[in-house]
C-alpha positions in Angstrom: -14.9 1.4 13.2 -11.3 0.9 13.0 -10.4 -1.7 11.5 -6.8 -0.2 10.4 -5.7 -1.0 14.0 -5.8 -4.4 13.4 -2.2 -5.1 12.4 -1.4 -3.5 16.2 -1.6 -7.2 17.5 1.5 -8.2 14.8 3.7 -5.0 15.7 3.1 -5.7 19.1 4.1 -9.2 18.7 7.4 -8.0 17.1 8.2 -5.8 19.9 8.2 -8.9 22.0 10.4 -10.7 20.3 13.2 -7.9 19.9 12.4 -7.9 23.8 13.3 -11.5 23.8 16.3 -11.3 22.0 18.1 -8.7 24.6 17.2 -11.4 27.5 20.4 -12.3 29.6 19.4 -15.9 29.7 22.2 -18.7 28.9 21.5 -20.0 25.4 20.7 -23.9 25.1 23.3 -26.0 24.8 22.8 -27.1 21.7 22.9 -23.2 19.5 22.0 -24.5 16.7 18.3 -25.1 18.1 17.8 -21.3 19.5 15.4 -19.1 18.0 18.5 -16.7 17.8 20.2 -19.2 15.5 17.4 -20.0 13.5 16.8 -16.4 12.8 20.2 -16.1 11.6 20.1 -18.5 8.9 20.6 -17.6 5.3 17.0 -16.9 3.6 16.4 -17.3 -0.5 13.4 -15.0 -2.0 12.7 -15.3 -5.8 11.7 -12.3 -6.6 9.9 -10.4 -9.5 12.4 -11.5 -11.9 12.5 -14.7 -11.5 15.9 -13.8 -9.8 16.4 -16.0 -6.5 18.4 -13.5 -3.9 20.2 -14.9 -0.6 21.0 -13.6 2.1 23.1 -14.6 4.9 20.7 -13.7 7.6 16.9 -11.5 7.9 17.8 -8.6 6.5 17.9 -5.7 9.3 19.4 -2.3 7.7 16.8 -2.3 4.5 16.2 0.5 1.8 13.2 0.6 0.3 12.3 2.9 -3.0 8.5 2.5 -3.3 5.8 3.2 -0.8 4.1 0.0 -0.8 7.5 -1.8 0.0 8.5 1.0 2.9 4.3 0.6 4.3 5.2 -3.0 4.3 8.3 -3.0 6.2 7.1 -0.5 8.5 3.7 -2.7 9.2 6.1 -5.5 9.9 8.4 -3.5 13.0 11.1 -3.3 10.4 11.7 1.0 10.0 13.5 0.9 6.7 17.0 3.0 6.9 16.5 5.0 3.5 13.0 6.0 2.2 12.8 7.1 -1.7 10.9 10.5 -1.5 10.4 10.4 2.6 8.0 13.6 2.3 6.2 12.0 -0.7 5.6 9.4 1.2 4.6 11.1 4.2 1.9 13.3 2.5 0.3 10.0 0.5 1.0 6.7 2.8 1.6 7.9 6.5 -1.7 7.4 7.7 -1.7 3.9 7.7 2.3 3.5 8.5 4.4 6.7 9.4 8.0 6.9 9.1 10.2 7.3 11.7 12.1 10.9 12.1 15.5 9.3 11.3 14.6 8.0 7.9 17.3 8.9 5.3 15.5 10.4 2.1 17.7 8.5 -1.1 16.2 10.8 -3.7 13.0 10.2 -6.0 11.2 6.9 -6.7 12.2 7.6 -10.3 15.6 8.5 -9.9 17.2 7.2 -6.3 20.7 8.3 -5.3 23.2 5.2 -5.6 25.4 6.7 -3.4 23.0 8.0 -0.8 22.1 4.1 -0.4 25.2 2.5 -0.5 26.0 5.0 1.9 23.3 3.2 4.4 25.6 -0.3 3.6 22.2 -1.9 3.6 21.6 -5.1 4.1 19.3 -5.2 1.4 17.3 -3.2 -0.8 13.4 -3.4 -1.6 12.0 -1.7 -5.4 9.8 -1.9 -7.8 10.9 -2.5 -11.9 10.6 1.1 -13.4 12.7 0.0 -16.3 15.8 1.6 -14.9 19.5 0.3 -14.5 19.4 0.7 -10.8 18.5 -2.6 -9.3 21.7 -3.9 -11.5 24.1 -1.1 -10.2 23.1 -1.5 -6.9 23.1 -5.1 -7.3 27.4 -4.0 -7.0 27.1 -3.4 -3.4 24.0 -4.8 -1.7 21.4 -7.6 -2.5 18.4 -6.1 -4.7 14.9 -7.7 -3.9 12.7 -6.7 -7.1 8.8 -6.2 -6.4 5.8 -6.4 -9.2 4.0 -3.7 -8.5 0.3 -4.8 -9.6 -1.6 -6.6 -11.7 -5.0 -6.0 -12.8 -6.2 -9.3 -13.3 -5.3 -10.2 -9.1 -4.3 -6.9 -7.6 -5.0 -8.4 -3.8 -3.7 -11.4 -4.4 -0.3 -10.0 -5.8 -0.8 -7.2 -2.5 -0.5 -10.5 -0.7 2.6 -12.0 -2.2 4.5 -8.8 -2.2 3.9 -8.5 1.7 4.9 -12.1 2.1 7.9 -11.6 -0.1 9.1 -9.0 2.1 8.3 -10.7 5.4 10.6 -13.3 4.5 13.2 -11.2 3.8 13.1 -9.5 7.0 11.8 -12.7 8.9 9.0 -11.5 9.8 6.4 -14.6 8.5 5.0 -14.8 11.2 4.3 -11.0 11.8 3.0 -11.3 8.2 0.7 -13.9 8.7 -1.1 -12.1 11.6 -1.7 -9.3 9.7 -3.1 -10.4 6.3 -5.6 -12.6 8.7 -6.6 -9.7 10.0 -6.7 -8.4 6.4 -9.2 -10.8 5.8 -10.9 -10.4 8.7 -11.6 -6.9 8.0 -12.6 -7.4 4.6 -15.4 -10.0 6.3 -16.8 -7.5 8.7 -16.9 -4.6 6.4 -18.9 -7.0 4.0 -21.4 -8.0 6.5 -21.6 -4.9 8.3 -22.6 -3.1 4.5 -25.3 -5.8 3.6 -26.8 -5.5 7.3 -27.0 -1.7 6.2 -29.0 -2.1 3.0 -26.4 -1.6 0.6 -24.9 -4.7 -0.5 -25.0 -3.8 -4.6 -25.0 -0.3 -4.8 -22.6 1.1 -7.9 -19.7 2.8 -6.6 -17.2 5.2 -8.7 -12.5 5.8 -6.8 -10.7 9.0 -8.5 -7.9 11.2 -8.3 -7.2 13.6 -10.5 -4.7 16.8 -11.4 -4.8 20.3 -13.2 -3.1 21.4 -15.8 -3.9 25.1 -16.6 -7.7 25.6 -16.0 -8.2 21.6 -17.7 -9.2 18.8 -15.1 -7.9 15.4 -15.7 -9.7 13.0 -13.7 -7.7 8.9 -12.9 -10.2 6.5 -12.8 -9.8 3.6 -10.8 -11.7 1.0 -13.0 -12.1 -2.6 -12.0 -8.4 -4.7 -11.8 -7.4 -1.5 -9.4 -6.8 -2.0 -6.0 -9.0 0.1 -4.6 -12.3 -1.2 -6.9 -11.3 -5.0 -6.1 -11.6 -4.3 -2.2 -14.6 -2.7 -2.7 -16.2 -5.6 -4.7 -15.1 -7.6 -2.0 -16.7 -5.1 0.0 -20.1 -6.2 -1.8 -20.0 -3.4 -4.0 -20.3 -2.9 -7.8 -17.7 -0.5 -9.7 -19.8 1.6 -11.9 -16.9 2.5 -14.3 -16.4 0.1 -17.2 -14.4 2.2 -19.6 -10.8 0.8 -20.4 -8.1 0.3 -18.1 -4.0 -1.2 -18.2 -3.3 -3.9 -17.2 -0.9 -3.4 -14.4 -2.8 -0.8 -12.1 -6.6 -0.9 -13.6 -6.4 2.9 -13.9 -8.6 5.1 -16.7 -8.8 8.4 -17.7 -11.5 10.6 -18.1 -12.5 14.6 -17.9 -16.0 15.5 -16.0 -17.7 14.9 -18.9 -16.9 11.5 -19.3 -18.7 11.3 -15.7 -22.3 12.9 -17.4 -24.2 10.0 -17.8 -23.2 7.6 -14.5 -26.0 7.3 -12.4 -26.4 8.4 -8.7 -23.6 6.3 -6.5 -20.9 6.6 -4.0 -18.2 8.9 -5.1 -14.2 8.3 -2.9 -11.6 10.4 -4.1 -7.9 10.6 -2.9 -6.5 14.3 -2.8 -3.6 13.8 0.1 -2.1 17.8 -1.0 -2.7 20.4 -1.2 -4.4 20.3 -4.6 -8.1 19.5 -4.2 -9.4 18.8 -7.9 -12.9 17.9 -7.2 -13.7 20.0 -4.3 -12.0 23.4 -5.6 -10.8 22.6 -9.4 -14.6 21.9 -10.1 -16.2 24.0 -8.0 -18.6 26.1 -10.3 -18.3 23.5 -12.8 -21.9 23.4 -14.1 -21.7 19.8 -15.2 -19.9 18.0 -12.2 -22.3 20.3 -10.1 -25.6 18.5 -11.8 -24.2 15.2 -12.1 -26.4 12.6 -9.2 -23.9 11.9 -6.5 -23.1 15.5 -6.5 -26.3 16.3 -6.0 -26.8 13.8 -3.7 -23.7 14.4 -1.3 -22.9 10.4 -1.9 -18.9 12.1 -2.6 -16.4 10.5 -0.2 -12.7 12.4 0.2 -10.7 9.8 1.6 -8.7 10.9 5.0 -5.1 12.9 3.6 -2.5 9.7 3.8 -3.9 7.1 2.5 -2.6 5.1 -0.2 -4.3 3.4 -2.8 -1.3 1.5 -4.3 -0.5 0.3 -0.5 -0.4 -3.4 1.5 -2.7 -4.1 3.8 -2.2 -1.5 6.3 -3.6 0.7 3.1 -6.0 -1.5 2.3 -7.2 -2.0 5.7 -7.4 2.0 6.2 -9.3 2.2 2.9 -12.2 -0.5 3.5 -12.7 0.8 7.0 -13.6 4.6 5.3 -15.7 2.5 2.6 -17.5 0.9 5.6 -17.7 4.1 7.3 -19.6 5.8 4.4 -21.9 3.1 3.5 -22.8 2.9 7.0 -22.9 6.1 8.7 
């Protein structure tokens, strides 16, 4: 199955209409009727803030400095100009939505370059809050478009807005509708084709994890994450029920705080080159007697894909559930 190919239909529909828009046919007589008028009308977002940001026309020349924001635009037809960490993103998201070659990298998603984006005289730049003073110097030279990230309590749903959000700063709605119905559609098919395999129910366990020195940290992705809210829409049950925030549903454990789960499906995310759970634990006596382990129910999801994303992500990551459940 790929259901990740979905949004195809929506890019090629863009390509279309940029098609459109280089025809040599004589405009109506009456311009201010013309899709090419409409399009250029000003546009008003409210964004994260509360803040309501105009501009004069669909933004064209756009910076984004978080992945979900660039996978968006790119989804969309829209290849942002300036990427925050272009090779981050590359190794974590660019499965689902790959940059183009002439992305400008504007430094890091904690710490962007002002001047390397004002240098791209944007049109408009796309981030996320990280409690820094950039959106308001930027806000000197370009309009800022602030994103919420997550939130536990309705991660799709606020997947949804976001994506919406930045359609209609592009103008891209239509585009953007297309693709969350396929979204939806996915999430439909992966539910049916799961309980026509048997395994409507069954207790499933998302992680990444790092080393520090010879310790393994292990990030659970309890329910309120993304990733565990697709797959209860998927039909499945998220077997960790340990604490979480409130923004990204994300716990913390070590592989002994996994001893006593029972057997179940085990996805991980490990995009470079550090593999905690097939080489950090390797030899580990207790991850190597825990059930799934024994089992072989452990799922490494494919190198690129993101688990903070918008739907391209989301599609990507309940078409590898599927695939597991149902291979």
């Amino acid at each position: 199955m790929r259901l990740r190919h979905a949004i195809m239909p929506a890019l090629a529909a863009a390509m279309l209409a940029l098609s459109a828009c280089g025809s040599s046919e004589e405009p109506a007589d009456d311009d201010e009727t013309t899709p090419q008028a409409q399009a250029s009308e000003p546009i008003t977002v409210t964004d994260a803030r509360g803040e309501e940001v105009t501009l004069d026309a669909p933004a064209e020349n756009v910076v984004a400095l978080e992945w979900a924001e660039t996978e968006a635009l790119v989804t969309l037809g829209v290849m942002p100009s300036g990427v925050a960490d272009v090779d981050g993103y590359s190794t974590w998201v660019g499965a689902s939505a790959p940059l183009g070659d002439d992305v400008t990298d504007v430094g890091t998603r904690q710490e962007p370059s002002v001047d390397s984006i004002v240098a791209l005289d944007p049109d408009l730049v796309i981030m996320e809050d990280r409690g820094n003073p950039v959106a308001e110097q930027l806000e000197e030279y370009v309009p800022v478009i602030v994103i919420q990230g997550a939130d536990a309590s309705r991660n799709i749903e606020q997947m949804k807005e976001n994506f919406t959000t930045i359609a209609t700063a592009v103008g891209k709605e239509a585009e953007a509708e297309q693709v969350l119905s396929d979204f939806d559609a996915a999430l439909d098919d992966g539910r049916q084709q799961i309980a026509d395999a048997g395994h409507e129910g069954e207790k499933f366990l998302m992680a990444d994890g790092w080393m520090e020195g010879s310790a393994v940290s292990i990030r659970m992705f309890g329910e309120g994450s993304l990733v565990s809210d697709l797959g209860e829409e998927l039909g499945l049950e998220n077997a960790w029920t340990e604490g979480v925030d409130a923004e990204w549903g994300l716990g913390q454990t070590d592989v002994e705080g996994l001893a006593d789960l029972p057997d179940l499906h085990f996805f991980y995310s490990a995009s470079d080159a550090d593999d905690v759970f097939a080489d950090g634990l390797s030899g580990n006596a207790i991850w190597e007697s825990l059930p799934f382990v024994e089992s072989g129910q452990i799922h490494k999801l494919a190198p690129g894909t993101w688990t903070f994303g918008g739907p391209a992500s989301c599609m990507f990551i309940v078409e590898q559930f599927v695939d597991a459940l149902t291979a």
